[in-house]
C-alpha positions in Angstrom: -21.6 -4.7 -21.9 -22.3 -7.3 -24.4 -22.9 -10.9 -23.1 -22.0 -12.6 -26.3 -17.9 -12.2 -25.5 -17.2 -15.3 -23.1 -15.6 -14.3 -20.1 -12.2 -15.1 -18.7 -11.3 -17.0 -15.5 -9.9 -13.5 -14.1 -12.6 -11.6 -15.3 -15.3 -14.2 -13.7 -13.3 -14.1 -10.8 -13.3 -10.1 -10.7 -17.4 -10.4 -11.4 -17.4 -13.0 -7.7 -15.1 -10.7 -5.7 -17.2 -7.8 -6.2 -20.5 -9.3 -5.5 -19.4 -10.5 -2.2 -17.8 -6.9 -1.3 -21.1 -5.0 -2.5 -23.1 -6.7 1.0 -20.8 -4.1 3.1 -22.4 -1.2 1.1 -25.7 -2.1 2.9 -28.1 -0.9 0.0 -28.3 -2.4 -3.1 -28.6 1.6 -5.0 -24.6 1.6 -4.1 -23.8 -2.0 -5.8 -23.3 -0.7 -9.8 -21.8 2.6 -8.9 -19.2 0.9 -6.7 -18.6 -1.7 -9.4 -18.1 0.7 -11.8 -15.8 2.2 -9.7 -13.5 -0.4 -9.0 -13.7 -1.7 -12.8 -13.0 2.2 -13.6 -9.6 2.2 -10.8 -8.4 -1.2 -13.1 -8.8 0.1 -16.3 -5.4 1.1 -17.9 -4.2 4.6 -19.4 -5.4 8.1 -18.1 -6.1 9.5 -14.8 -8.3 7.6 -12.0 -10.6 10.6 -10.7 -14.1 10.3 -11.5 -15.2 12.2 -14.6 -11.7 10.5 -16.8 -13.3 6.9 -15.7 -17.2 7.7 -16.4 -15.9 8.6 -19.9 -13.7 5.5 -20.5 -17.2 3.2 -18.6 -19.8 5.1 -20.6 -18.7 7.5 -23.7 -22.4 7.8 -24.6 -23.8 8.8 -21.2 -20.8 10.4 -19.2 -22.4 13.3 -17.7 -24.7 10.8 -15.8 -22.0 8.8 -15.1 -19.8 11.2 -13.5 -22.7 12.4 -11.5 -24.0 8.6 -10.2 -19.9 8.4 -9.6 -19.8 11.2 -7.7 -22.2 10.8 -5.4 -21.1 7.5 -4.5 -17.4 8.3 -3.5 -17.9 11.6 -2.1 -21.6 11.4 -0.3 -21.9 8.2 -0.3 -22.8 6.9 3.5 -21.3 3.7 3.2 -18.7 2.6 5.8 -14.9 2.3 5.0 -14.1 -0.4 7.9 -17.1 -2.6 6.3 -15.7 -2.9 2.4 -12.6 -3.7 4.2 -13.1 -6.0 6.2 -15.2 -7.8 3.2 -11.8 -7.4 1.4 -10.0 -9.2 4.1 -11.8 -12.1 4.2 -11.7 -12.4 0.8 -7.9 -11.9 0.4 -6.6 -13.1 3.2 -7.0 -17.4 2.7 -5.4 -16.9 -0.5 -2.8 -14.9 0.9 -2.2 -17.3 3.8 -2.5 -19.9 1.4 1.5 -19.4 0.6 2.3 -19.5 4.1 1.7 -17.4 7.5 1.0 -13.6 7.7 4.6 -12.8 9.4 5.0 -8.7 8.8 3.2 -6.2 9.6 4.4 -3.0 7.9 3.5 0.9 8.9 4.5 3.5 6.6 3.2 6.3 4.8 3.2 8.0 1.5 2.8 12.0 0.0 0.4 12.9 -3.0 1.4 16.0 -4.4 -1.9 18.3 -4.2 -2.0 21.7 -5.8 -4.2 24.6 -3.5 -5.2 25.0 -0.1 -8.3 23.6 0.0 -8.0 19.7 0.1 -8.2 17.8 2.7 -5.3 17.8 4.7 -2.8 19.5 1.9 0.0 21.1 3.8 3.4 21.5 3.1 4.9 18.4 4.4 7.6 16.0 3.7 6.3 13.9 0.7 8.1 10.7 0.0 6.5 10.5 -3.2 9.0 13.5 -4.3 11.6 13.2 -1.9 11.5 16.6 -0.9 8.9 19.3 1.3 6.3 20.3 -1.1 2.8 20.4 -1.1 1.0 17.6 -0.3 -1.6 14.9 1.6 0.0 12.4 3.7 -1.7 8.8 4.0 -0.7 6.4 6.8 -1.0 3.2 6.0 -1.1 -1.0 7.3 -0.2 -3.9 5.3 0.3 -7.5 6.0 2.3 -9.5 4.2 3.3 -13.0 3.8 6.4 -14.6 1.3 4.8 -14.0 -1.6 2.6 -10.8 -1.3 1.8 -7.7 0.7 -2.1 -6.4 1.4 -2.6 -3.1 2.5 -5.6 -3.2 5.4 -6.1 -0.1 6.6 -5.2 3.7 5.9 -5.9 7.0 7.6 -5.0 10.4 6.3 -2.9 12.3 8.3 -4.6 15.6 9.1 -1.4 18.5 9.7 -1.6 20.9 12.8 -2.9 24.0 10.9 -5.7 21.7 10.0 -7.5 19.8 12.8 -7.5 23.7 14.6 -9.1 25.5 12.1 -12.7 25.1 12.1 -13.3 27.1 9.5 -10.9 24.3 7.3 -12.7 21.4 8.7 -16.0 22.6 8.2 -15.4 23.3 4.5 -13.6 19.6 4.1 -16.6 18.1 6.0 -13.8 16.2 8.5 -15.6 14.6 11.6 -15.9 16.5 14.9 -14.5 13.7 16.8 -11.1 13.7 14.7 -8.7 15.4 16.4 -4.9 15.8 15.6 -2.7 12.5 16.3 1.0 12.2 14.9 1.8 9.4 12.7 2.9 7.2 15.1 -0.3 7.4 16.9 -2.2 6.7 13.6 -0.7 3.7 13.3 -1.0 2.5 16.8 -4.4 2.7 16.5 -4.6 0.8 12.8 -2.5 -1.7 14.6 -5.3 -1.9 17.4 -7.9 -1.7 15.6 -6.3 -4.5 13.0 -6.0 -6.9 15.9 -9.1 -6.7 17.3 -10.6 -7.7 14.4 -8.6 -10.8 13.8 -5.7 -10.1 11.5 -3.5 -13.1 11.8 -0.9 -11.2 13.9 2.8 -10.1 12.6 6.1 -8.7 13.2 5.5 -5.1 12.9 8.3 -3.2 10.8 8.2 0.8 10.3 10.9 3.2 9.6 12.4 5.5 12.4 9.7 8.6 11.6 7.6 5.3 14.1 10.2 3.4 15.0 11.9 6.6 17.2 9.2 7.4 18.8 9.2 5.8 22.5 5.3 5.6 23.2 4.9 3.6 19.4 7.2 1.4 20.7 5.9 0.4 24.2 2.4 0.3 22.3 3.3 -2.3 19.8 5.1 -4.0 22.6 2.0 -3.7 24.7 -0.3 -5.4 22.1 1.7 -8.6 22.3 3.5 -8.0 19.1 6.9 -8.4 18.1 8.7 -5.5 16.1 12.1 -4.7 14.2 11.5 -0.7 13.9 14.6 1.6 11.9 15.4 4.2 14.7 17.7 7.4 14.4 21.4 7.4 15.4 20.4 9.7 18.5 18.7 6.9 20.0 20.0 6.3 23.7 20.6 3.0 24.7 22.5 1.3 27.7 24.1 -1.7 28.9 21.6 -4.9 28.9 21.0 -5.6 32.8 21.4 -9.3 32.3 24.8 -11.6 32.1 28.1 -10.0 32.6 29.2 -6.4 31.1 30.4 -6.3 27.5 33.6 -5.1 27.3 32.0 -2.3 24.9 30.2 -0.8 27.6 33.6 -0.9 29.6 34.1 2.6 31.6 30.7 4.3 29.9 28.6 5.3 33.3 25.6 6.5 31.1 23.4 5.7 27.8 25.1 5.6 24.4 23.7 6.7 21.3 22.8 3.8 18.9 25.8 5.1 16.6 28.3 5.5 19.5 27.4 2.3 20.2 28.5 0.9 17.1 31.7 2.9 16.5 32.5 0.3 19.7 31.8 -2.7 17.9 34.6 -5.1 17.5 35.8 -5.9 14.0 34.6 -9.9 14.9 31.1 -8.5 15.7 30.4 -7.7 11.9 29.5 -10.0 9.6 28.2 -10.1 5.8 24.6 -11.3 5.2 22.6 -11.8 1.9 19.3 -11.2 2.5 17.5 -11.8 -0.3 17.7 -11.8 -4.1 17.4 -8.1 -6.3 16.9 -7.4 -9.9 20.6 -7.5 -10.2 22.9 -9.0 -7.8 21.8 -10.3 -5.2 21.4 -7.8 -1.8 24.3 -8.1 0.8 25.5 -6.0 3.2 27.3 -5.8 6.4 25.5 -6.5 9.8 26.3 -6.5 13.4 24.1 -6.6 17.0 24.5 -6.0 20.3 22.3 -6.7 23.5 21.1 -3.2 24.5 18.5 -2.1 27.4 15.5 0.6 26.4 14.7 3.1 29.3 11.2 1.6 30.7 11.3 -0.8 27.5 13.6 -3.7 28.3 16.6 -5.3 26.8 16.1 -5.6 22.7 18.6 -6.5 19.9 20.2 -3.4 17.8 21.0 -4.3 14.7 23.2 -2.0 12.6 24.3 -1.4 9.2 27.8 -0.5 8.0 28.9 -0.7 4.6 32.8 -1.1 4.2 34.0 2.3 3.6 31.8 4.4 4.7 32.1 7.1 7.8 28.7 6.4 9.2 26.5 2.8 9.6 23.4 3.5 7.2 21.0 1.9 9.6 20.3 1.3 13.2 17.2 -1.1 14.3 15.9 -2.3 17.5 14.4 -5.6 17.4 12.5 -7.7 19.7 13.1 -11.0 18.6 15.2 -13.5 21.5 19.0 -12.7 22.5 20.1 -16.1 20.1 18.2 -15.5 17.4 20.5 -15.9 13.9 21.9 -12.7 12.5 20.4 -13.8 8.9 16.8 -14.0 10.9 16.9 -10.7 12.5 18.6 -9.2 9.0 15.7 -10.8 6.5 12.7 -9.5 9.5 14.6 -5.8 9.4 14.5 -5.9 5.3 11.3 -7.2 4.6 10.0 -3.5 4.7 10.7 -3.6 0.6 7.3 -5.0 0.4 5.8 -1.7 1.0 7.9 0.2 -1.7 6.9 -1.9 -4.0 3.2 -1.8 -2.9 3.2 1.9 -3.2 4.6 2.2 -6.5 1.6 -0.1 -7.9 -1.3 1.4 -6.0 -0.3 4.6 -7.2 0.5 3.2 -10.6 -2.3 0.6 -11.6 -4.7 1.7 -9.3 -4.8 5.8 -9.1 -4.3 5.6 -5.4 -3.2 9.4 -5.9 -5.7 10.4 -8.4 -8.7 11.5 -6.3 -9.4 15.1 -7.0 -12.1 16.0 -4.6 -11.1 18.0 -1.1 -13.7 16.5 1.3 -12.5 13.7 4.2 -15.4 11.4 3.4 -14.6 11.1 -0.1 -10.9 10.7 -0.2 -11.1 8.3 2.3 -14.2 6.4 0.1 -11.6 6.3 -2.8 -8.6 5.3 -0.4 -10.9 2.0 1.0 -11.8 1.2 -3.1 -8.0 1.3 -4.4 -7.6 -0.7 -1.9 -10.2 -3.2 -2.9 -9.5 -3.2 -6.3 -5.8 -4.2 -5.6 -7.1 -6.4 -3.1 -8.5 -8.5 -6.1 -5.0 -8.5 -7.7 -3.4 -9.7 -4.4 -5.8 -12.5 -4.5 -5.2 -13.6 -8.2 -1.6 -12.9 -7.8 -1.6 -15.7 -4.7 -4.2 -17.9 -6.8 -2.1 -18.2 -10.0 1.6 -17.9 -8.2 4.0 -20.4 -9.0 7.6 -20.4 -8.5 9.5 -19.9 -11.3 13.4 -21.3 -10.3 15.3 -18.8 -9.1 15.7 -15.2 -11.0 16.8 -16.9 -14.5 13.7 -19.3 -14.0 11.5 -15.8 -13.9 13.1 -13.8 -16.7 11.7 -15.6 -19.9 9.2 -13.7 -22.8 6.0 -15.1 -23.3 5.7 -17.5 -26.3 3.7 -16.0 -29.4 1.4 -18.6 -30.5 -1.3 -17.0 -32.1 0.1 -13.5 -33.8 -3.5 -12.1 -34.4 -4.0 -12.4 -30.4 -0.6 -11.6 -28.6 -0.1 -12.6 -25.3 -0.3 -9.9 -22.6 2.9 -7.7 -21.9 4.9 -9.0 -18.2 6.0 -6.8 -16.0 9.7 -7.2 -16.3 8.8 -10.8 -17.9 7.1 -11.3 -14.5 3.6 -13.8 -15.1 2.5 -13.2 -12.0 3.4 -9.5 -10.8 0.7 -7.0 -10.0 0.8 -5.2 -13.3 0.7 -8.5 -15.3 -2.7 -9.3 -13.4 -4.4 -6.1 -13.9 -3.2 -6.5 -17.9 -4.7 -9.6 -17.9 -7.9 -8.5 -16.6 -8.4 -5.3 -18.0 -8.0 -6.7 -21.6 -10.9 -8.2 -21.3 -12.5 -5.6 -19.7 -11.6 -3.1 -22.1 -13.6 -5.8 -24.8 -16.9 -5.3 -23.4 -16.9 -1.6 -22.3 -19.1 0.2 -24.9 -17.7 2.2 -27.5 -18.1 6.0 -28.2 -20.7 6.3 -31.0 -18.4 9.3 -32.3 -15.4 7.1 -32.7 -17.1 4.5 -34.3 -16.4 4.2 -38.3 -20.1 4.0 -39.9 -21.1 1.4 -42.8 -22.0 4.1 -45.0 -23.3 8.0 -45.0 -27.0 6.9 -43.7 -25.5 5.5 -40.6 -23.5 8.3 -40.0 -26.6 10.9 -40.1 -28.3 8.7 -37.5 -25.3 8.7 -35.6 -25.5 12.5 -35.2 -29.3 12.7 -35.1 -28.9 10.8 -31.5 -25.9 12.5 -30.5 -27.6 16.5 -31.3 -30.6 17.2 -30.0 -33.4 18.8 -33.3 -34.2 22.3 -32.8 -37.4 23.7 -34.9 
């Protein structure tokens, strides 16, 4: 890279970030492959797997590259909990900066996989395409406050067929001591494992694949956390055993299901609530609780939605938060699972979260921990340069063109400080000081040109 182009404050800021990550990598061999990395996961067009970003970070040497690359992410005996936890405390204070951590949101997401032979590829629901297909499934923790989201933590689900077929795991190099666990128990033990390091704790949110499973349930409960999980309409629940009888469970000897439940509701019970703004209107819908009791759980708040006109609710959630709590409060705790969505759909899209093409456990889990890094960087600018804007008119304006020989960088939806604005505004400069391919470069005259190709072929005699 050339030290004559002055650097901007994001990319000094990048250059910081990732010399006080490299300390977890615990041998200073591992420090330029892992910033190549990480500048290789930011850069913009093409594929993130390793031999598309040795030949965007060095066209001249690539084959080297790739290899030095290679070795890092997929043998590399560096540990994933250590970069992370050096991401954390980098992150974190600007994050909290805004306000409290107050969610902590479990979910997963499918990569589409081709073959057998990866890691964990099954055919399995994958969100990703909305349908069964062929796939990896990664579990995943975030935190998030009111103005960001940062992933922590994320485990690779590892199917049936896979964690009891030695044959499978000895190929994929997965650990003797992992042994199947459902999703739910995955992200139990994230959720311990978050804790105990000091996470500012959260409100956990998860949809009902976690949410409807009893033992995730009593174990968030069990950690001292508060929750507001989606669970399915099959749910049982029964009359609270405190105050007097509501005249819904009037005559009804046993548990209800959740949607029975609300078929009872009284037209008074159901209320509209706005619960935050969209990209259009802004996001209302129609809301009810009830005091319910949880066989060997307690009493909790269901919270259910019901559009007008439609035959079913759309959403049933059981919530832990106290018996007068404001139906807008238990609404906005229920919907701030959006966060993760939107998380997704940039770690997968300015990161290569999905990218990885090796099949081992050690290395898709080394290039899980560094997408993660890398966006951690962009959740730290993002929460270092955030302002508020006004309102949604205040945020929808195009950026002025002072200079027309140096444009300003393209906005996300006209959004200054959204994720894929910050990696833009890094990666141009970035994309300055990586060297060039000597092939591409347009000579001064023929001389040059036959020098070019004298250091590019080797001489034979």
């Amino acid at each position: 890279m050339t030290d004559a182009i002055t650097l901007s404050d994001d990319e000094r800021a990048f250059e910081s970030y990732l010399d006080s990550l490299s300390a977890a990598l615990q041998h200073g061999s591992r420090e330029q492959p892992f910033r190549d990395y990480c500048t290789g996961l930011l850069l913009p067009d093409g594929r993130k797997s390793v031999e598309p970003m040795a030949a965007r970070l060095a066209p001249s040497s690539t084959r080297t590259t790739h290899k030095r690359l290679l070795n890092f992410v997929s043998d590399g005996a560096w540990s994933d909990a250590a970069v992370l936890a050096a991401m954390r405390r980098q992150v974190l204070p600007a994050l909290e900066a805004h306000g409290a951590v107050r969610r902590w949101i479990v979910d997963e997401t499918g990569m589409a996989k081709k073959g057998t032979h990866s890691v964990g590829v099954a055919r399995q629901y994958c969100g990703e395409l909305g349908k069964i297909e062929n796939c990896q499934v990664l579990v995943s923790l975030s935190v998030a406050s009111e103005v960001a989201a940062l992933p922590i933590a994320a485990r690779l689900y590892l199917p049936e067929a896979w964690a009891g077929d030695p044959a499978r795991r000895a190929a994929a190099g997965v650990p003797l001591d992992v042994t199947f666990q459902t999703k739910p128990s995955i992200a139990l033990e994230l959720i311990g494992r978050a804790l105990a390091s000091g996470v500012p704790p959260g409100m956990v949110l998860a949809d009902e694949v976690y949410g409807s499973t009893a033992e995730f349930r009593r174990g968030v409960a069990s950690l001292g956390l508060d929750y507001a999980l989606a669970v399915r309409s099959t749910t049982p629940v029964s009359p609270p055993c405190s105050g007097r009888r509501a005249r819904l469970w009037r005559n009804q000897e046993g548990p209800l299901s959740v949607r029975a439940l609300a078929a009872r509701l009284p037209r008074s019970a159901w209320r509209w609530i706005t619960w935050r703004e969209g990209s259009g209107p802004d996001l209302t819908g129609r809301f009810a609780t009830a005091r319910v009791a949880v066989e060997h759980e307690g009493e909790r708040t269901l919270l259910v939605e019901w559009p007008m006109g439609d035959s079913d609710p759309v959403g049933y959630w059981l919530v832990t938060l106290p018996r007068h709590t404001p139906l807008e409060a238990v609404v906005a705790a229920a919907k701030d699972r959006w966060w993760i969505e939107q998380g997704y759909r940039d770690l997968k899209q300015e990161v290569g979260l999905g990218d990885y093409e090796g099949r081992g456990w050690r290395g898709f889990h080394h290039h899980v921990t560094l997408t993660l890094a890398a966006y951690g960087f962009l959740v730290m600018r993002r929460c270092q340069t955030f302002r508020l804007a006004g309102g949604r008119a205040g945020t929808l304006s195009f950026p002025g063109v002072e200079d027309p020989a140096n444009p300003p960088i393209r906005t996300e939806r006209h959004a200054p400080f959204s994720i894929p604005t910050t990696r833009r505004r890094l990666t141009a400069g970035i994309a300055r000081r990586l060297p060039r391919c000597p092939c591409c470069q347009i000579p001064a005259n023929r001389q040059d040109l036959t020098n070019i190709i004298n250091q590019q072929l080797p001489i034979t005699v």
